[in-house]
C-alpha positions as CSV (number, residue, x, y, z in Angstrom):
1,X,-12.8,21.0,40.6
2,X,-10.4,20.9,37.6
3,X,-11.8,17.8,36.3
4,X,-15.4,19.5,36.5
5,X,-14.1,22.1,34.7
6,X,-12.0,20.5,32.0
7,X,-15.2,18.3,31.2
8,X,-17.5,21.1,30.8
9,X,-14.7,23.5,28.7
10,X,-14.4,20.2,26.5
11,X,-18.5,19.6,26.3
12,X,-18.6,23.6,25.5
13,X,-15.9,23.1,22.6
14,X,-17.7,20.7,21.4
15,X,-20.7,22.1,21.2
16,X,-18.9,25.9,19.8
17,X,-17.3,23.3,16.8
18,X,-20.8,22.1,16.3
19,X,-22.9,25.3,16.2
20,X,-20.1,27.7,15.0
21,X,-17.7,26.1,12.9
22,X,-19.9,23.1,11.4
23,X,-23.1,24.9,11.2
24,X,-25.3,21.9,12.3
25,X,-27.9,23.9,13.8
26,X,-29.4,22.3,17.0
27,X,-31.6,19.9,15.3
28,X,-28.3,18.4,13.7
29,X,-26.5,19.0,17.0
30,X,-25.1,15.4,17.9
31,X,-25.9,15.0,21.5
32,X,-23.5,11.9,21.8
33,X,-20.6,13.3,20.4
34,X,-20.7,16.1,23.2
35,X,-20.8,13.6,26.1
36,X,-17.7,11.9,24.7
37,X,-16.3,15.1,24.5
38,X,-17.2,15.8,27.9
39,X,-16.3,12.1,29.2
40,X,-12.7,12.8,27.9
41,X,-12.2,16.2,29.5
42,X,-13.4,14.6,32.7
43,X,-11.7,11.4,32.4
44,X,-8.7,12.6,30.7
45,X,-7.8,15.9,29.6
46,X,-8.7,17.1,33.7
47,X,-6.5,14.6,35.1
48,X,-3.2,14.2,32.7
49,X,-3.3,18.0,32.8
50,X,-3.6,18.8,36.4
51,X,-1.1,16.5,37.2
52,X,1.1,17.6,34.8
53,X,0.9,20.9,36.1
54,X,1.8,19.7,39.4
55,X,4.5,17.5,38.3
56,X,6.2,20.2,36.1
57,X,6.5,22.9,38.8
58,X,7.9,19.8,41.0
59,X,10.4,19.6,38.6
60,X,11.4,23.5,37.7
61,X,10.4,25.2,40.9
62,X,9.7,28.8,41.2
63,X,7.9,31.8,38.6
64,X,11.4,33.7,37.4
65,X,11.0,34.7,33.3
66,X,13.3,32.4,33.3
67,X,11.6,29.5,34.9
68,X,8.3,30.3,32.6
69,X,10.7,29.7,29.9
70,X,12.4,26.6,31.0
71,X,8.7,25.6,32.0
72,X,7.5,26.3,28.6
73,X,10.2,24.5,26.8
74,X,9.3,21.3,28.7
75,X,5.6,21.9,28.3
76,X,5.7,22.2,24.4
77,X,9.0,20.8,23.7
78,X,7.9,17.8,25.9
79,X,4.4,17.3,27.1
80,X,2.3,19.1,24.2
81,X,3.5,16.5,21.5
82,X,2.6,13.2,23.6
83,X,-0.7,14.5,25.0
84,X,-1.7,15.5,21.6
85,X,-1.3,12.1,20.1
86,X,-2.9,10.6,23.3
87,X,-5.9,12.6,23.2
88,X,-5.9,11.9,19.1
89,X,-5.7,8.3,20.0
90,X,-8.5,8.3,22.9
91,X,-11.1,10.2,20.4
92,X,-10.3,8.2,18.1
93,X,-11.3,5.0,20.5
94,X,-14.3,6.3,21.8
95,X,-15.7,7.1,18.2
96,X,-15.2,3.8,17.5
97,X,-12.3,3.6,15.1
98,X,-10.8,0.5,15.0
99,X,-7.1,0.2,16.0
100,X,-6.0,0.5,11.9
101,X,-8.0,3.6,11.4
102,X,-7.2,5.2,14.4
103,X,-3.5,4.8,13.6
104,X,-4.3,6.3,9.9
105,X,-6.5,9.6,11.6
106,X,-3.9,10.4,13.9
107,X,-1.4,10.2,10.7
108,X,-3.9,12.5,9.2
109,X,-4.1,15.2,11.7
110,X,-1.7,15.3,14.2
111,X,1.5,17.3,12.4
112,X,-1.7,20.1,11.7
113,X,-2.8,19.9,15.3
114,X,0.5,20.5,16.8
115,X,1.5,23.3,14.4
116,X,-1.5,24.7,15.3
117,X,-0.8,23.9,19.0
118,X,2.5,26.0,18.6
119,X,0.7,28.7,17.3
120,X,-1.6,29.3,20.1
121,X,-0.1,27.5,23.5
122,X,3.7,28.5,24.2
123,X,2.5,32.5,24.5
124,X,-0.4,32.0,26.9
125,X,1.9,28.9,29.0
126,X,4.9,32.1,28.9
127,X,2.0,34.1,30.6
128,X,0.4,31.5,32.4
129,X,4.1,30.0,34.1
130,X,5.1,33.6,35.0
131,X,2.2,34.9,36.5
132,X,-0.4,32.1,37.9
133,X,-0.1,30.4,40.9
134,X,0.3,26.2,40.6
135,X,-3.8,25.4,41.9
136,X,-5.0,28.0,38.9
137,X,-3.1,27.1,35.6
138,X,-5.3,24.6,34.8
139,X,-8.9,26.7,35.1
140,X,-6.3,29.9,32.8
141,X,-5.4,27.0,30.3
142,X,-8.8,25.5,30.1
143,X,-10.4,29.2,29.9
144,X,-8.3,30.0,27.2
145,X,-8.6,26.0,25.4
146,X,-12.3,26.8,24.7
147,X,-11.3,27.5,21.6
148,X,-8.9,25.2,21.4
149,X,-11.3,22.3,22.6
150,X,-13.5,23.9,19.8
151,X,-10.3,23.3,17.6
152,X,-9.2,19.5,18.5
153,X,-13.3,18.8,18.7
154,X,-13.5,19.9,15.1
155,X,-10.2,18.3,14.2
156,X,-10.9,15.1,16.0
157,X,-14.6,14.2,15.1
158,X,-14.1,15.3,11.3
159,X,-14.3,11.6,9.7
């Protein structure tokens, strides 16, 4: 169920970055682009996450304040910075950039992307940590990650 939902969250970023932010109208609307989007929330984004999730409150057990902080602190501190260049490095693949250009988009981007990560993640993970039970952090985070699939398909498909 989270992989179904992760793919369609990422497919509905995509297509929110397309409409909204880019302004491509629906006859510019690049129907591929979406699908990869899509493919990577199913295939990636669903799977690292969830397990993450599961792995992380394997490691700090419990929902204290302080355990959402400790959790957070791995999360962001941690996780956040590696799955960011991942999923940098897997767009990058699946639009086709060759190994050299890859390396030099993910140069490009990533230090914006996680600053902008920081901005956004460690007060809904405090929130999320503290208050959401383990099988329902992923549905809150990808809920709230529309817009920040909107964000990283914007940042990651601009060429």
């Amino acid at each position: 169920w989270a992989v179904l939902v992760a793919g369609a969250l990422m497919g509905a970023g995509d297509v929110i970055a397309q409409q909204l932010v880019e302004q491509r109208g629906l006859h510019g609307h690049h129907c591929p682009r979406t699908l990869k989007m899509m493919g990577i929330g199913f295939c990636f984004v669903g799977p690292v996450v969830g397990s993450w999730y599961r792995i992380l409150d394997w490691l700090i057990p419990g929902n204290t304040k302080v355990v959402a902080v400790k959790k957070v602190i791995l999360d962001q501190g941690g996780f956040a910075p590696c799955f960011l260049g991942c999923f940098l490095a897997v767009t990058g693949a699946t639009n086709g950039l060759s190994v050299q250009e890859n390396w030099s988009k993910i140069q490009q981007d990533y230090v914006d992307a996680l600053v902008t990560n920081y901005c956004i993640w460690p007060p809904v993970q405090i929130a999320n940590f503290y208050f959401v039970p383990l099988q329902h952090r992923l549905a809150v985070v990808q809920c709230v990650a529309i817009i920040w699939n909107c964000y990283l398909s914007w940042k990651a498909n601009r060429m």
